[in-house]
N, C-alpha and C positions, 0 to 999 in steps of 0.2 A: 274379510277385512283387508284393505289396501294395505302392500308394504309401502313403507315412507322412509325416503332417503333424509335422512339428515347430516351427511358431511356436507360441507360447505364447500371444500375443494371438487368434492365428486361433482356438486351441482355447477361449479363454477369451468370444471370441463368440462360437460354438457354443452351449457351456452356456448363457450369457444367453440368448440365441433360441431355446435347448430348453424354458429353464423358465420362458417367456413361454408357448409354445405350449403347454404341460401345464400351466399359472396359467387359461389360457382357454378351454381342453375345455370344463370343466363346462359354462362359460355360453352357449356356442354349443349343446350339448347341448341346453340346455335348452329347451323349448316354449311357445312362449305361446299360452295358450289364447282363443279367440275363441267369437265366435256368443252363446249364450243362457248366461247360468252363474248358479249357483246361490249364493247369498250370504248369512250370517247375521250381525246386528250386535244388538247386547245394550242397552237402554236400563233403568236400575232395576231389574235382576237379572231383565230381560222379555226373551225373544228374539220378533226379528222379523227373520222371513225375506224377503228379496226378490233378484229378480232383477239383474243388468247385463249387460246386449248390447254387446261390444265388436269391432267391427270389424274385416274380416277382415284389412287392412292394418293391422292394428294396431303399429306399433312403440314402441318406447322412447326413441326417439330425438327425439323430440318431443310436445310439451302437445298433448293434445285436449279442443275440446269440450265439455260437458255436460248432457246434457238429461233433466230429473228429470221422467216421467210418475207423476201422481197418480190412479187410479181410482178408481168411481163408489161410490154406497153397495151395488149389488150384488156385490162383491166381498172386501167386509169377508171377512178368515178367518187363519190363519196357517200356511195350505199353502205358502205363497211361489209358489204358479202362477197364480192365477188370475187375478191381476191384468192380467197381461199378454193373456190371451185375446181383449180390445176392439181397435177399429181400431187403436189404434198402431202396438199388438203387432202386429198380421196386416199391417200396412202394411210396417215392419221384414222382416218373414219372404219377403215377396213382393220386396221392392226392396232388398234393404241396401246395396247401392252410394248411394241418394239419403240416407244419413244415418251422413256421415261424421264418427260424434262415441260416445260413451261415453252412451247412455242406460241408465238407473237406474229400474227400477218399484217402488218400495214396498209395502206390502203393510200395513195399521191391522188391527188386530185386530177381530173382534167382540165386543165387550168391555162397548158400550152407553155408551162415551162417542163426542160428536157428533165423529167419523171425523179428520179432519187438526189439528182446536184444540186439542188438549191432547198427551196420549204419541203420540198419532200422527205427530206434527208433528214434536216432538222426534225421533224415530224417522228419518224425513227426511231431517233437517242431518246424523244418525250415520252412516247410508249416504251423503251426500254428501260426510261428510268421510272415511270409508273407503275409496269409489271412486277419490275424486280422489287419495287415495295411493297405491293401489294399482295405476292403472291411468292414473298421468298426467295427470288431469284439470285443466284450467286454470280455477284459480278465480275468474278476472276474466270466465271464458265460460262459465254455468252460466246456460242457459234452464231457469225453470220451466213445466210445463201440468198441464193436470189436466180433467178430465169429471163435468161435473153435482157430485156432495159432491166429487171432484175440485177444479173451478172454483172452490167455496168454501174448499177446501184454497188452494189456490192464491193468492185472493186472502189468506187468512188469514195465510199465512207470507210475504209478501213486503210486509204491512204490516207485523209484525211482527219483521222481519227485512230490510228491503229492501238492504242492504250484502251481501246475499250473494246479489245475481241479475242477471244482466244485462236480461233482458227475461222479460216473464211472456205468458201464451197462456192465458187463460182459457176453458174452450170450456161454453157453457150452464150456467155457473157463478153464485150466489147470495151477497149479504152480508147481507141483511133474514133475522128469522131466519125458519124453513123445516121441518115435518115432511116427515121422507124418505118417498117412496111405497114404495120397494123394504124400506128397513132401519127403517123406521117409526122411527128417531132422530128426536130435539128437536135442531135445532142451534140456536145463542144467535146473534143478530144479532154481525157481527164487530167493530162499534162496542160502545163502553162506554153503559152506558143513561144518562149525561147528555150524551150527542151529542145533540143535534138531526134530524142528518141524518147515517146510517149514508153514503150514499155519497158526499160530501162529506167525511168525515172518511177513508174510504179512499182516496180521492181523493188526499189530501194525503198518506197516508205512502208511498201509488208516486210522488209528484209527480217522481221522480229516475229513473222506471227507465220503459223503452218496453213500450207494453202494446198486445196484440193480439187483440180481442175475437172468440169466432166465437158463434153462435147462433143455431139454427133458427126462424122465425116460426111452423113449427105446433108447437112443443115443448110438451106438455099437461103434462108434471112440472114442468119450469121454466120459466116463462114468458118469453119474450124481454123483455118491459118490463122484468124483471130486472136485463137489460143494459143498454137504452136508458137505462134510470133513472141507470144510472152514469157511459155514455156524456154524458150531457146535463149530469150535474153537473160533472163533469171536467175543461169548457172552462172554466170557471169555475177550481175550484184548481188545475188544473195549469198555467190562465196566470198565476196568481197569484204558484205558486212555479217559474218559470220552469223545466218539463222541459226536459231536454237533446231529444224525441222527439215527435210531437204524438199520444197513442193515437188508434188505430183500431178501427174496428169490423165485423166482417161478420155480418149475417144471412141465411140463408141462404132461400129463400121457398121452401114447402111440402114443408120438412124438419123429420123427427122427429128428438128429442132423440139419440134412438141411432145416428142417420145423418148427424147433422153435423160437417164434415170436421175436423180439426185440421192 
């Protein structure tokens, strides 16, 4: 013979804890996708495809990280893949335990404006502010870097924007302006033409944010003076306007542009 519940309270927590348990199916069901993923974001009725590598611990349950790689002028296209094919990328693939964070590769059009200073740029902050909804990202930890028209990307949006970066990674990166050897672009010096001194005036608008210079001494595209040029100005306004960080600089001795670390 069946036992039979007859409290009324018993049965009535039952129901509660039944329709708690089938209210939370779905979302435990559900999967979070990790590794390499595929992502499109619309700037002025333009798609641009790019990538986000998210962790395989990835949860919900907490803010991560984010670190927005910019690639070089040999990658201009709007396959959304190639961009990540550079060290980062193959760095990522080989170790993903050493980079527990939400990175983000963009992808500029070849379009024949100079790569990260105009729609490219904007394009950027869209997937930056995509990601960071989409996948948690903490907006008070959003490293920038970027490679050679990279590096000038780099520089260029976090002059331009410096409230939206915690530390920038410039790697064989240029602000003087520059013909691309690969993409044969004109890019326009990153300073306005009544500056004085382009990197003295960049200088001043990262003077708030920690900066980490890398640069090979045999780089024949972009020359390390490049850097040093910036480095040397920098003690200068960034003691001026009191950085919270003192940048740094690495060169790297008898490494090619393509081979220097990030």
């Amino acid at each position: 013979m069946k036992r039979r519940f007859r409290s009324p309270r018993f049965i009535r927590t039952l129901f509660i804890a039944a329709a708690f348990v089938l209210a939370a199916s779905p979302l435990a069901a559900q999967k979070v996708e990790t590794g390499f993923l595929d992502r499109v974001v619309v700037v002025t009725k333009t798609e641009y495809r790019y990538q986000v590598i998210v962790p395989r611990e990835f949860t919900r349950a907490k803010t991560w990280p984010v670190i927005i790689a910019l690639h070089g002028g040999g990658s201009y296209g709007s396959d959304g893949m190639r961009q990540n094919d550079g060290g980062f990328g193959r760095a990522i693939r080989s170790n993903p335990d050493r980079f527990p964070a939400i990175v983000i590769f963009p992808q500029a059009h070849a379009d024949g404006t100079p790569g990260w200073q105009l729609e490219g740029g904007q394009a950027v902050l869209a997937t930056l502010d995509k990601s960071i909804k989409e996948f948690k990202g903490d907006p008070e930890r959003v490293v920038l870097t970027g490679l050679s028209a990279g590096g000038n990307g780099t520089w260029s949006l976090a002059s331009r924007f410096p409230d939206r970066f915690a530390a920038i990674v410039p790697v064989c990166g240029f602000i003087f302006k520059f013909k691309g050897t690969t993409s044969g672009l004109d890019y326009p010096a990153l300073a306005p033409a009544d500056e004085a001194d382009p990197y003295v005036f960049i200088a001043k608008r990262v003077s708030g944010i920690p900066v980490w210079i890398f640069h090979g001494d045999a780089d024949k595209t972009v020359m390390v003076e490049e850097s040093r040029k910036w480095r040397r100005r920098s003690k200068r306004s960034v003691r001026m306007f009191n950085s919270p960080s003192s940048p740094k600089s690495v060169t790297t001795p008898g490494i090619q542009l393509t081979l220097a670390p990030i």
